[in-house]
C-alpha positions as CSV (number, residue, x, y, z in Angstrom):
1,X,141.6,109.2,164.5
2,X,139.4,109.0,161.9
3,X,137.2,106.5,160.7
4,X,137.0,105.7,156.8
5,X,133.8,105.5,154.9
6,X,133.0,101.6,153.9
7,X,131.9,101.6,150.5
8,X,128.6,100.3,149.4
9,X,127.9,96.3,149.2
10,X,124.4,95.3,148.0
11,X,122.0,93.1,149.1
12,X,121.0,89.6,148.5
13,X,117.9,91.0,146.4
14,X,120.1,93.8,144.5
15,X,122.6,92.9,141.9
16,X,126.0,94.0,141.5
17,X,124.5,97.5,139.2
18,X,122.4,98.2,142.1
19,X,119.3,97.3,140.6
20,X,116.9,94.1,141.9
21,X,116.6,91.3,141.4
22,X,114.4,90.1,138.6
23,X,112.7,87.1,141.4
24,X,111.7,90.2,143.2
25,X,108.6,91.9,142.0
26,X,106.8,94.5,144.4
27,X,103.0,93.6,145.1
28,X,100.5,95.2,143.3
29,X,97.5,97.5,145.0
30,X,95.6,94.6,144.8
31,X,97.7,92.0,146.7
32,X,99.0,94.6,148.8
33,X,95.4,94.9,149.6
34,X,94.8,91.2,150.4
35,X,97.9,91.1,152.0
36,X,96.5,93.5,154.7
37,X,93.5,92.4,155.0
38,X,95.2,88.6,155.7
39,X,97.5,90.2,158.4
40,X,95.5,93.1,160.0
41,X,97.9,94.8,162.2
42,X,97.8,94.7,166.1
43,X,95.7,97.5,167.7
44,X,97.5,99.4,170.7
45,X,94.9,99.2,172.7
46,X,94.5,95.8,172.8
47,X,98.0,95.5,174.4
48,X,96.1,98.2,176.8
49,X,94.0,96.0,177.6
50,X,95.7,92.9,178.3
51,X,98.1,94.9,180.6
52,X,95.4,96.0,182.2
53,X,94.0,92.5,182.8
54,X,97.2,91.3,183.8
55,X,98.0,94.2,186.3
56,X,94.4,93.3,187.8
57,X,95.1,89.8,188.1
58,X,98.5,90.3,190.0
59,X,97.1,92.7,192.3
60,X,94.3,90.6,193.5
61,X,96.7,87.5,193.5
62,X,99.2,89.7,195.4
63,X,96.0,91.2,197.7
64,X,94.9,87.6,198.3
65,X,98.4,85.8,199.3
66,X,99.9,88.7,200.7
67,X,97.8,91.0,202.1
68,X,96.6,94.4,201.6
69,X,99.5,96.5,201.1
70,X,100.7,94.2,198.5
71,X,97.7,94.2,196.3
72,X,97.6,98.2,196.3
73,X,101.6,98.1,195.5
74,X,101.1,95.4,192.7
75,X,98.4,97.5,191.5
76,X,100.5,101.3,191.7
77,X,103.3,99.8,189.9
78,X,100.4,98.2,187.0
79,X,99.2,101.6,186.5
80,X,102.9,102.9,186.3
81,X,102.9,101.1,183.4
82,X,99.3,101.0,181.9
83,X,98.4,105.2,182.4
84,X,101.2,106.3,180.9
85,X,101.5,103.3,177.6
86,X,97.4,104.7,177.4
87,X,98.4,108.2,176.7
88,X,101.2,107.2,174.4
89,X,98.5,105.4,172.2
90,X,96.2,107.9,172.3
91,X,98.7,111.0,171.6
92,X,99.8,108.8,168.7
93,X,96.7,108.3,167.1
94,X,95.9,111.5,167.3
95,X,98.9,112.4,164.9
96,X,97.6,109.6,162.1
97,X,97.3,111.8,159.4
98,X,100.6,113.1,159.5
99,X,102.4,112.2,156.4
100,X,106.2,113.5,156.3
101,X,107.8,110.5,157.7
102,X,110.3,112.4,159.7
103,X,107.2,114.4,161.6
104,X,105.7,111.0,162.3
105,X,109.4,109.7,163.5
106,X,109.8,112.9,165.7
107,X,105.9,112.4,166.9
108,X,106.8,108.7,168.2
109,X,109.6,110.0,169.6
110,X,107.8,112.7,171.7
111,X,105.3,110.4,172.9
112,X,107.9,107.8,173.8
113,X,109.2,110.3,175.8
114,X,106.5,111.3,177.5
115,X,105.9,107.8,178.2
116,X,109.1,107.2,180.3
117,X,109.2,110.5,182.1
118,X,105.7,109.9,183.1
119,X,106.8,106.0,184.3
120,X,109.6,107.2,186.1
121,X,108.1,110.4,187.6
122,X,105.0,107.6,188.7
123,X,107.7,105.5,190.2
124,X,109.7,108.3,192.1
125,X,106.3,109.2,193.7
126,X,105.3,105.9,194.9
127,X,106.3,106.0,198.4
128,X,104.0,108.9,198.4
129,X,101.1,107.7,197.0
130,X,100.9,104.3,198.1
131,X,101.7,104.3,201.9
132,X,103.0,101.4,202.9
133,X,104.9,100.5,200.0
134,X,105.6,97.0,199.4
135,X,108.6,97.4,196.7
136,X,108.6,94.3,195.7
137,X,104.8,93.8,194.7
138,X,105.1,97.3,193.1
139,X,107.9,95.9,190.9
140,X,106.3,92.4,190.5
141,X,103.5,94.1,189.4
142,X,105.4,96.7,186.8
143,X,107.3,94.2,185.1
144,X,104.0,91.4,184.6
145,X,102.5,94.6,183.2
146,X,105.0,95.4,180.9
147,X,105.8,91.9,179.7
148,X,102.2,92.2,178.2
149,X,103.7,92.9,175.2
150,X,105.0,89.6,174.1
151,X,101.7,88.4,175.6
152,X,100.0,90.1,173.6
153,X,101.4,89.3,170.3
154,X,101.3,86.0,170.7
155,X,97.6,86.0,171.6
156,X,96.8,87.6,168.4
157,X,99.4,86.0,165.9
158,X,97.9,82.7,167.5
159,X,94.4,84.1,167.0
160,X,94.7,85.2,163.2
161,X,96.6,81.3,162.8
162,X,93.1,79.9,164.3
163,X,91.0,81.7,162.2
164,X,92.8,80.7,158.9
165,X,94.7,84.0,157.8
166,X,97.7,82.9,158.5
């Protein structure tokens, strides 16, 4: 069976030649400049950070209502999450000044990579490393950590709306 190529429809902003719009006008140097400066982008390691924070928090809330074991899980499966998304970060900005798109693509990819095997390598050897294991703190505590993200951009899309550059 084979599967027929669908020919090309444009887009609400091209016309029917292909061309855009004339409503749409790219942004000059200038504006593209304010623009940024308006809507600085998120650092990575502030997400660090805040998973970090949050990881703490379970563990000690975990420590406190459940003991011992539960607080060290909570904590193992925080840093299952927080080691390996802080060597992503840091792998990543040390390829900044890569400019070929498909070398920075590849590069993301690589680290991404990384990222997971490490997690997953972390998690296979938690019954080693943390003995007793309470799974279910270790997984309460790796999935708080890693919902940080959403956290995290809300904190600082709700910052940037208090300080008026939104």
């Amino acid at each position: 069976m084979t599967i027929a190529p669908q020919p090309y429809t444009s887009t609400d902003a091209e016309n029917s030649d292909g061309l855009f719009d004339a409503e749409f006008k790219p942004l000059t140097a200038e504006q593209a400049r304010q623009w940024r400066q308006a809507h600085p982008a998120m650092s990575p390691w502030w997400v660090v950070v805040w998973q970090v924070v949050a990881g703490a928090v379970l563990a000690l809330v975990a420590a406190w209502w459940a003991g011992k074991v539960a607080g060290l899980s909570a904590a193992y499966g925080a840093l299952a999450v927080v080691f390996p998304a802080a060597l992503m970060v840091r792998g990543l900005q040390r390829q900044r000044a890569v400019t070929q798109p498909g070398a920075a693509m590849m590069g993301f990819v690589i680290w991404e990579s990384v990222k997971v095997a490490l997690t997953v390598a972390m998690l296979l050897a938690a019954p080693k490393v943390v003995s007793p294991l309470s799974w279910l703190a270790l997984v309460a505590g790796f999935v708080v950590t890693m919902k940080v993200y959403w956290v995290a951009a809300w904190l600082h899309s709700r910052r940037r709306s208090l300080n008026g550059s939104n």
